[in-house]
C-alpha positions as CSV (number, residue, x, y, z in Angstrom):
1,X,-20.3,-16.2,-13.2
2,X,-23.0,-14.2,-14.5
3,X,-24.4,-10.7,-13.4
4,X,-27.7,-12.3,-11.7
5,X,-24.8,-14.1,-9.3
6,X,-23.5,-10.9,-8.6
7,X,-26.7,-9.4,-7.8
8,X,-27.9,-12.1,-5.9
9,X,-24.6,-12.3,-3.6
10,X,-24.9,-8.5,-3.1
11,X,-28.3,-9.0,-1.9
12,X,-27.5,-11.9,0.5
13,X,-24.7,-10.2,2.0
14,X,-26.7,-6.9,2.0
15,X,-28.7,-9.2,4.5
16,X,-26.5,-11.3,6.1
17,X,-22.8,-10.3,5.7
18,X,-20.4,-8.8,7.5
19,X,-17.7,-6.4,5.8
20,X,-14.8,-6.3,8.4
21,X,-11.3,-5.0,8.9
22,X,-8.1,-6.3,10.8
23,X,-5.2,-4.8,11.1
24,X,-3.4,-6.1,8.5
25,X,-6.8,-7.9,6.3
26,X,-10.0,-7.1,5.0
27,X,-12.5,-9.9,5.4
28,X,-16.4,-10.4,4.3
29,X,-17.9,-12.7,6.9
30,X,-21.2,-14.7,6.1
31,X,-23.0,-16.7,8.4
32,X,-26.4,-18.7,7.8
33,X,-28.1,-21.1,9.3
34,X,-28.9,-23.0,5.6
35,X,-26.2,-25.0,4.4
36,X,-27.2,-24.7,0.7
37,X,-27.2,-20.9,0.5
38,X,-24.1,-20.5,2.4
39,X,-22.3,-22.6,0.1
40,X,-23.9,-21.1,-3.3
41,X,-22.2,-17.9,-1.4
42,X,-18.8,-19.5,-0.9
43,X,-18.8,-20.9,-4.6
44,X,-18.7,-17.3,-5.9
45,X,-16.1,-15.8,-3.0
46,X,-14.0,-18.3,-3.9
47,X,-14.4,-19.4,-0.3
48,X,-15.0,-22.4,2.1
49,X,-17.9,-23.3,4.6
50,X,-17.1,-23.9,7.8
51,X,-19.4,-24.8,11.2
52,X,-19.2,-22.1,13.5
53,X,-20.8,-22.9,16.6
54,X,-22.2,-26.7,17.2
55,X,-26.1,-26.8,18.8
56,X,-26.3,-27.1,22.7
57,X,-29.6,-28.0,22.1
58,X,-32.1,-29.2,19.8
59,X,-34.2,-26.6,19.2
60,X,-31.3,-24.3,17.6
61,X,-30.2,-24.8,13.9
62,X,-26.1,-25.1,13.3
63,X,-24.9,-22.4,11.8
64,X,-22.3,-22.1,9.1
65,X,-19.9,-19.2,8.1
66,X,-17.6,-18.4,5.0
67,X,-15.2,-16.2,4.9
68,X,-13.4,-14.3,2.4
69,X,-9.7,-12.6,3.3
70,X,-7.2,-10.3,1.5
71,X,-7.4,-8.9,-1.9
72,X,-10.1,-11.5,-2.6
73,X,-12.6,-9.8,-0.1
74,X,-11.4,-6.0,-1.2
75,X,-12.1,-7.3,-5.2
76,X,-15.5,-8.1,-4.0
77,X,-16.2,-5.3,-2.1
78,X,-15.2,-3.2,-4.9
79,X,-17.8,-5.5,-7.4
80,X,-20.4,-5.1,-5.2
81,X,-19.9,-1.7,-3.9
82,X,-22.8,0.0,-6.1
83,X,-25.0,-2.9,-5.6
84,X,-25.0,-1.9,-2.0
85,X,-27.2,0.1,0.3
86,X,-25.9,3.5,1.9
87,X,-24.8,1.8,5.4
88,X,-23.0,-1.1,4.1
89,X,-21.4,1.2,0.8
90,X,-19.8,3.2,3.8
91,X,-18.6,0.6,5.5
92,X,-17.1,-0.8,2.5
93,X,-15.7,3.1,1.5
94,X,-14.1,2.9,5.1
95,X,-12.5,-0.4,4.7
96,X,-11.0,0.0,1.6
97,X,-9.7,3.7,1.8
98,X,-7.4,1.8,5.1
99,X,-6.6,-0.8,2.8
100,X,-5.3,1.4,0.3
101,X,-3.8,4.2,2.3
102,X,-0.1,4.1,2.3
103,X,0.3,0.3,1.8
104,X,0.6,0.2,6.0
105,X,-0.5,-3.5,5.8
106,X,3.1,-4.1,4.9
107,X,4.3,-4.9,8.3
108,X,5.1,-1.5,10.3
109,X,3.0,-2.1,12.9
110,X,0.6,1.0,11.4
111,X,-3.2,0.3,12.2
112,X,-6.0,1.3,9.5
113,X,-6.6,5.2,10.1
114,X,-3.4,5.9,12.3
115,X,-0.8,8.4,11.1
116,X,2.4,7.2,9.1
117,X,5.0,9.4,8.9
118,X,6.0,10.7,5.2
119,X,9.6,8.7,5.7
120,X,7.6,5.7,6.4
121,X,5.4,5.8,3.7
122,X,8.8,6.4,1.6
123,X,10.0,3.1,3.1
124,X,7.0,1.0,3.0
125,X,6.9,1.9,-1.1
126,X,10.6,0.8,-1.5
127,X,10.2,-2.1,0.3
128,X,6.9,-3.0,-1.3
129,X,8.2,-2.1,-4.8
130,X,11.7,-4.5,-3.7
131,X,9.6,-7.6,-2.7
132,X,11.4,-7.4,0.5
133,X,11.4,-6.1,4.2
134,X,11.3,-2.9,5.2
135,X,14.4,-1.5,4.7
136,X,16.0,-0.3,8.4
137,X,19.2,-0.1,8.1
138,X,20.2,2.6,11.1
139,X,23.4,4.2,11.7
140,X,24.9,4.3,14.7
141,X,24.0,7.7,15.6
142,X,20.6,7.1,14.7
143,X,20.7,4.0,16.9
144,X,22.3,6.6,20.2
145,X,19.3,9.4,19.1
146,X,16.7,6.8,19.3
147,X,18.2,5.4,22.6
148,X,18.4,9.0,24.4
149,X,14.7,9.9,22.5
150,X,13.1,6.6,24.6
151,X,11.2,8.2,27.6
152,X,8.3,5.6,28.6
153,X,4.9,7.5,28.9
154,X,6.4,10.9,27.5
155,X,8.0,9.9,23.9
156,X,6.1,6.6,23.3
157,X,7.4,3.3,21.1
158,X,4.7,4.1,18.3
159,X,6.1,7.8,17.6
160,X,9.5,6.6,17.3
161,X,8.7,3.4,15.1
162,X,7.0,5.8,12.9
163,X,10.4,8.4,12.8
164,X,12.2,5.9,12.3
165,X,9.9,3.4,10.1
166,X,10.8,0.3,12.4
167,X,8.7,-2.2,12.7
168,X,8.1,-3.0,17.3
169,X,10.0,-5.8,17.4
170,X,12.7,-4.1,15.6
171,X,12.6,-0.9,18.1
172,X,12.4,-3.5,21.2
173,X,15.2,-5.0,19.8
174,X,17.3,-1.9,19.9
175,X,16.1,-0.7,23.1
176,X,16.8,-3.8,25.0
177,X,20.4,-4.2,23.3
178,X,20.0,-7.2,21.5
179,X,21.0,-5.6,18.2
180,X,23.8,-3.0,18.9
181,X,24.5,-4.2,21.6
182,X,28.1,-2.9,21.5
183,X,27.3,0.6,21.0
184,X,27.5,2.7,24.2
């Protein structure tokens, strides 16, 4: 790959990308209606072309997308980033200070730009620097506190899975007595 493909992808997605954040993902989105630029494009993201919406009549072109996910996307947005013009290198800024802040893509159930608790963070790096789960091990007064703390529309789910750094599932679980269930 040369710098003249980097330049010329930063000026096609300049004019027909899309730099976009999920939960959990960062994702450049490219759609074209010409096949042979689209797949120059999906060559150097390291991507694949797929149809996205088939004709309903003749007189409009198919149209075909790529789309690159993950650390893939963020790389490039970080390669391209001062190729860019001032409303896409804020987007970009945006995206990736989510994506970096506090490792949340990890599986806590934190959205990009919500509040994580200081403990959470803490647990999130463990677990991240352990290769494993998040670790929630609960006593069983912690278990009672989070029990008696549950008060629907006044302390909500989110607050306490971010006290506690549980993951939703994990906090349903505990509410509806499927795990400790033998504790009062």
């Amino acid at each position: 790959m040369t710098t003249r493909d980097i330049d010329w992808l930063a000026g096609f997605l300049e004019g027909e990308g899309c730099f976009h954040s999920t939960d959990f993902d960062t994702r450049i989105i490219v759609c074209s209606t010409d096949r042979d630029v689209l797949e120059r494009a999906s060559m150097l993201l390291g991507s694949s072309v797929t149809i996205r919406k088939k004709p309903m009549d003749l007189e409009r072109k198919q149209v075909y997308t790529t789309t690159a996910c993950g650390s893939k996307a963020s790389g490039w947005m970080m390669t391209l980033y001062s190729l860019m013009g001032e409303r896409r290198k804020a987007k970009i800024k945006e995206i990736l200070e989510g994506w970096r802040c506090s490792n949340a893509r990890v599986g806590t159930g934190a959205r990009f730009g919500h509040p994580v608790s200081e403990n959470t963070r803490a647990r999130i790096r463990a677990a991240h620097i352990n290769k494993s789960r998040l670790p929630t091990k609960l006593t069983a007064e912690q278990v009672r506190l989070i029990r008696a703390k549950y008060k629907p529309f006044v302390v909500t789910r989110k607050q306490i899975c971010e006290e506690y750094g549980l993951s939703a599932s994990a906090l349903g679980s505990i509410l509806s007595r499927k795990t400790w269930g033998l504790l009062p």
